[in-house]
C-alpha positions as a printed Julia matrix, in Angstrom:
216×3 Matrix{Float64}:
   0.0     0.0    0.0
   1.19    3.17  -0.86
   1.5     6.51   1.47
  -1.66    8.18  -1.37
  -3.49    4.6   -0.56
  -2.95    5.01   2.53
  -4.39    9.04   3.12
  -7.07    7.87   0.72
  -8.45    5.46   3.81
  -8.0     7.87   5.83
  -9.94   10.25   4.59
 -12.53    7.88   3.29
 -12.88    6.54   6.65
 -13.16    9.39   9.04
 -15.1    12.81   9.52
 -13.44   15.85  10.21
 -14.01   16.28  13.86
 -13.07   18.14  16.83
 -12.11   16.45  20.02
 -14.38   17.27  23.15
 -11.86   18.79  25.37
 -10.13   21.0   22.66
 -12.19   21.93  20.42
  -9.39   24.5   18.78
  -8.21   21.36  16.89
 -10.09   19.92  13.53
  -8.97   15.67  13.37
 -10.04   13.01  10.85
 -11.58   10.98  13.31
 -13.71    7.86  13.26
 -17.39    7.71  14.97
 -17.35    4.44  15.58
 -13.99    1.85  16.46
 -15.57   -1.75  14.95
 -16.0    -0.81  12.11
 -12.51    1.0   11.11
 -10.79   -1.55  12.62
 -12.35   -4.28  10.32
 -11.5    -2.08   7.64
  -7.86   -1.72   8.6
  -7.68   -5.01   8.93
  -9.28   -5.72   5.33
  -6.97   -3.33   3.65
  -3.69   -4.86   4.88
  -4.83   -8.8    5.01
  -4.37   -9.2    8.3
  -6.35  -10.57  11.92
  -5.93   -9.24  14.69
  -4.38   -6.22  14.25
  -3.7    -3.92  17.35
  -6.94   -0.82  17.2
  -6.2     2.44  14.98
  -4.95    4.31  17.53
  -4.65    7.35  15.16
  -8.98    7.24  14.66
  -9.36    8.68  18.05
  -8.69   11.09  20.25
  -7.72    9.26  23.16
  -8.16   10.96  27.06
  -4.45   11.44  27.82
  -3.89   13.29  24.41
  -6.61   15.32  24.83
  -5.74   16.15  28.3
  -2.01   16.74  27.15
  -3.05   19.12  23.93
  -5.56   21.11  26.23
  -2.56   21.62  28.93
  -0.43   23.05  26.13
  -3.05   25.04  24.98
  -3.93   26.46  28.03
   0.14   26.85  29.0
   1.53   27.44  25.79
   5.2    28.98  27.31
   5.41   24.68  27.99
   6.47   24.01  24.67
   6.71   28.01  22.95
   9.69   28.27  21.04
  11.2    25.26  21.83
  11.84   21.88  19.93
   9.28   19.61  20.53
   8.81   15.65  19.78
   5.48   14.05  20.01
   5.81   10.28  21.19
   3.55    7.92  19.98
   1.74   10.7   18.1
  -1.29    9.0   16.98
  -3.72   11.54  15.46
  -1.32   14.24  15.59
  -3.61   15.9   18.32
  -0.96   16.73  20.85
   1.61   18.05  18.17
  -0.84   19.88  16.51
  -1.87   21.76  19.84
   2.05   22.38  20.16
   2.42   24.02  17.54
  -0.32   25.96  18.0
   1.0    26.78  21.44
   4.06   28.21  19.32
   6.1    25.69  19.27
   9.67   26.15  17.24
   9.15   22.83  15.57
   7.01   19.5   16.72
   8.53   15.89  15.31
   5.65   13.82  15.4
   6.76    9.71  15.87
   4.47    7.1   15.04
   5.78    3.26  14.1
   1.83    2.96  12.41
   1.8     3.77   8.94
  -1.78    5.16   8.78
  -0.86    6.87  11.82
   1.93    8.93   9.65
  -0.75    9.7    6.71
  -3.15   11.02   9.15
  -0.91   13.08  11.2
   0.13   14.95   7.82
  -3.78   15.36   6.87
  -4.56   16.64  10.23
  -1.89   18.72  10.39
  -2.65   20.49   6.83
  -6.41   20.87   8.49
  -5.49   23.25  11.19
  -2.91   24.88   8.64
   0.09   23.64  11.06
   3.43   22.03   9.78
   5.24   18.79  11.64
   8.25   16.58  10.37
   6.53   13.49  10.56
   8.52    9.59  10.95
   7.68    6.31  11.15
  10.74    5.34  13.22
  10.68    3.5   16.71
  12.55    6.77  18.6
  12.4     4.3   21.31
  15.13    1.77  19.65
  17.74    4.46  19.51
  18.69    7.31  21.92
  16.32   10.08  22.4
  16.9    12.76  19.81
  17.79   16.16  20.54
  14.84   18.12  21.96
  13.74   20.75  24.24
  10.04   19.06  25.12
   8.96   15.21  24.73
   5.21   14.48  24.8
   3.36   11.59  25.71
  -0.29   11.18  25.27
  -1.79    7.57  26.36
   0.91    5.39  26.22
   1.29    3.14  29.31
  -1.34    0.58  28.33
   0.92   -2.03  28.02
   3.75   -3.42  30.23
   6.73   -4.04  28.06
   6.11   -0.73  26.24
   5.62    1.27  28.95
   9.06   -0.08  30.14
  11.15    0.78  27.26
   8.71    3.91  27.38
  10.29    5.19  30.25
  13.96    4.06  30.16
  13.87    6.2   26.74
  12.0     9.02  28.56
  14.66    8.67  31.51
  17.7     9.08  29.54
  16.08   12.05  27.55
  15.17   13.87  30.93
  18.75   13.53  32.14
  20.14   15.25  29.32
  17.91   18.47  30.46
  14.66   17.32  28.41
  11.3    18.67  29.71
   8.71   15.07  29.71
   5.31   15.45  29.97
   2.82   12.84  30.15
  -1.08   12.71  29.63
  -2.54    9.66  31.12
  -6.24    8.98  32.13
  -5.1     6.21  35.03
  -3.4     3.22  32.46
  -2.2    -0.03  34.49
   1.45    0.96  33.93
   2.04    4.65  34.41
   4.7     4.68  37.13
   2.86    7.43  39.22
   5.37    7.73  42.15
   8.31    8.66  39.71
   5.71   11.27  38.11
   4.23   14.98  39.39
   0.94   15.37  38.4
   0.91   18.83  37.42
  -2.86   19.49  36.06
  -6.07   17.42  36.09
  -8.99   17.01  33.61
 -11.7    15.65  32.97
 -12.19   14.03  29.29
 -14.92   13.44  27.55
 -14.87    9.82  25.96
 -16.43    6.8   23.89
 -17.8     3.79  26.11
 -16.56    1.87  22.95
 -13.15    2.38  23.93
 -13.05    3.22  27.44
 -15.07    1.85  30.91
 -16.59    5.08  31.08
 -17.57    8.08  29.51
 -15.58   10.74  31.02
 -11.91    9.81  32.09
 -10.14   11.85  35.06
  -7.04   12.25  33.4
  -3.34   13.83  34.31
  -1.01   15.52  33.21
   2.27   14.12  34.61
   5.79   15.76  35.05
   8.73   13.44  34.79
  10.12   14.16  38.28
């Protein structure tokens, strides 16, 4: 599949949308998580594929983009990288903050086409890759952002290892996370607290109590 084939189901598969919490951001976005994911699977031949993350705006992105928004000197003029970027959502609200420049990482291929579509929407520019920042040593940056990402043990480990060695090297980490089974709280300051808006499709409830998190 090609990166046109791929923007093509994109577009053919969402609705331009704006997220509950921050509604100052336009995202392709899916109504309804079945039925994209059957599609994503039908496209690329294969079962059991992990969900389209980059369909939805998930609680600790929104959370994350709505703290920037709110606090924009967090990221304004500095060099930013979006972890796990998804949507876009929370490097799109980065830049918007002012942010010098916003590298937005996603290992998902769709997840790459959509952040360049959403990006174009809100009339924002991002380098966008498809590398795994996490198999290498973090790049250079003023600001890492995480939205959502401790769902799952063995990532959440490398997660923060990678986030670790940034932060010692002077890097600013923040973290939006709506309560996930393997966000290491006590090495975290919550800084700011929301509540999201939400699909029961995805989540156990509608509205998530979500944080944003400091990397002590």
């Amino acid at each position: 599949m090609t990166p046109e084939d791929r923007a093509h189901f994109v577009r053919a598969n969402t609705e331009i949308l704006s997220p509950p919490l921050v509604p100052e951001v336009r995202l392709h976005l899916a109504h309804e998580a079945l039925p994209i994911w059957q599609k994503t699977e039908e496209e690329l031949g294969e079962i059991g594929l992990p969900p389209p993350f980059w369909a939805f705006a998930w609680a600790g992105g929104q959370a994350l983009a709505r703290h920037l928004l709110d606090e924009p000197l967090v990221v304004r003029g500095k060099r930013v990288i979006d972890l796990a970027s998804g949507s876009g959502l929370v490097g799109i609200a980065a830049m918007k903050a002012g942010a010098a420049s916003v590298l937005a990482a996603d290992i998902d291929a769709f997840s790459v086409a959509a952040i360049a579509i959403n990006a174009a929407c809100n009339d924002q520019t991002l380098a966008v890759t498809a590398e795994d920042l996490l198999s290498s040593p973090p790049p250079e940056a003023d600001v890492i952002l995480v939205g959502d990402l401790f769902y799952e043990q063995g990532l959440a480990g490398r997660c923060y290892a990678w986030l670790e060695k940034a932060q010692a090297r002077g890097t600013d980490v923040l973290i939006g996370d709506p309560g996930r089974s393997y966000l290491p709280k006590d090495r975290l300051r919550a800084i700011a607290h929301y509540s999201v808006p939400v699909t029961r499709e995805l989540e156990d409830a509608e509205i998530k109590k979500t944080a944003v998190w400091r990397l002590a």
